[in-house]
C-alpha positions as CSV (number, residue, x, y, z in Angstrom):
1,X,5.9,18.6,-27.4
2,X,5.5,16.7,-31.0
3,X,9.3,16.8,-31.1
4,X,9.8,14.9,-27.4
5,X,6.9,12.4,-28.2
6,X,8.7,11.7,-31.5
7,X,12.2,11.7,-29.9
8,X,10.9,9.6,-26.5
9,X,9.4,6.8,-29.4
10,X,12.8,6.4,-31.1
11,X,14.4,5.9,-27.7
12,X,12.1,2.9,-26.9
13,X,12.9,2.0,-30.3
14,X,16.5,2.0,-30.0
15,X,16.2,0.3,-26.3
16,X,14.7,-2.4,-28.4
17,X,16.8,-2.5,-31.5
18,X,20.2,-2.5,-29.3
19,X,18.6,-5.9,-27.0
20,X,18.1,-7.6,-30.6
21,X,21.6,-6.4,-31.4
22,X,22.9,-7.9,-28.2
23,X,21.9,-11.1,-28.4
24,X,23.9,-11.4,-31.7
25,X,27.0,-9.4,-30.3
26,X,27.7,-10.9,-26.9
27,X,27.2,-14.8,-28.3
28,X,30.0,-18.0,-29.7
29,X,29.4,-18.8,-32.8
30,X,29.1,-22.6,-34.1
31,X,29.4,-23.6,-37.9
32,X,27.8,-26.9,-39.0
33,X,29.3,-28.2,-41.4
34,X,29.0,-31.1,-44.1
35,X,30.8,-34.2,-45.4
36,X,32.8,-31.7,-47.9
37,X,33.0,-28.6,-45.2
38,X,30.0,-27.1,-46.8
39,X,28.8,-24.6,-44.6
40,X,24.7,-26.2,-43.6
41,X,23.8,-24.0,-40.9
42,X,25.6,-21.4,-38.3
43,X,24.3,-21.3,-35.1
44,X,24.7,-18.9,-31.6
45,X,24.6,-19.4,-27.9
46,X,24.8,-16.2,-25.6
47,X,28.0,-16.3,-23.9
48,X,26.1,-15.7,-20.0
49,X,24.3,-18.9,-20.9
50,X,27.7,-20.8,-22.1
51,X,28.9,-19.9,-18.0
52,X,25.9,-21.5,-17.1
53,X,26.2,-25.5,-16.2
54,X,25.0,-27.9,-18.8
55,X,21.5,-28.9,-17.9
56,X,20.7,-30.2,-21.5
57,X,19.4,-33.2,-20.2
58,X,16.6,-32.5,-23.5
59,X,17.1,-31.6,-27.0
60,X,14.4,-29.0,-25.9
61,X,17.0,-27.6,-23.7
62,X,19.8,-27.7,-26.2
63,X,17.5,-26.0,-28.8
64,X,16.6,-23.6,-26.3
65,X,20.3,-22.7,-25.5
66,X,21.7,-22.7,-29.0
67,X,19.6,-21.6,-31.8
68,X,20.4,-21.1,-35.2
69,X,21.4,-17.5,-37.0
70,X,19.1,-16.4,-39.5
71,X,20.7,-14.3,-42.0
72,X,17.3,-12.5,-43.1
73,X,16.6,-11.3,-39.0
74,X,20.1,-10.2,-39.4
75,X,19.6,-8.3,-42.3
76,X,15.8,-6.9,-40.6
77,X,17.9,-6.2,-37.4
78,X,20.6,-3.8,-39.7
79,X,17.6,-2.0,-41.9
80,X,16.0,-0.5,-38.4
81,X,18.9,0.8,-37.1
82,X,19.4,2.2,-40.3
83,X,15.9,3.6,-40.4
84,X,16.6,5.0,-37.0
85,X,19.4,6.4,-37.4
86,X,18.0,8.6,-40.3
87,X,15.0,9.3,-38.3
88,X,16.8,10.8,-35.7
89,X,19.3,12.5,-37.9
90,X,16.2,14.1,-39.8
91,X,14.7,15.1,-36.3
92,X,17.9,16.5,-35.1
93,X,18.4,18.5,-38.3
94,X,14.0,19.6,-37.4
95,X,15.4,20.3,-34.1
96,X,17.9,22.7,-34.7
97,X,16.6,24.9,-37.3
């Protein structure tokens, strides 16, 4: 039973790494860039709300549409898969023994 609680919490945690991992996947990127093509900022827009008419009619709506990519929540986002992968790996191998 300790092996289904443990495996039925690293489903709900994949469920939510995989929505976090979606919102980078399925987006267009957008560079900012300065007076000497520095790179100053990247930022993303889903694609499903690109489809969707322009209704920007605030910057409040623009900054909700397309928001900038931080590298560290990337980096977060790629340690707990990580972490969950070798969790369940480690479980499997529990598992099967």
């Amino acid at each position: 039973q300790n092996t289904r609680t443990t495996f039925v919490g690293y489903l709900k945690e994949a469920k939510s790494i995989n929505v976090s991992r979606n919102k980078y996947i399925h987006s267009e990127y957008i560079s900012v860039v300065g007076e000497e093509n520095e790179p100053l900022a990247f930022l993303h827009q889903r694609l499903k709300d690109s489809l969707k008419p322009n209704k920007a009619s605030s910057m409040a709506a623009v900054f909700k549409a397309i928001q900038p990519v931080n590298p560290e929540d990337l980096t977060e986002l790629a340690n707990d898969a990580s972490s969950l992968a070798l969790n369940i790996l480690t479980l499997s191998e529990r598992f099967h023994q």
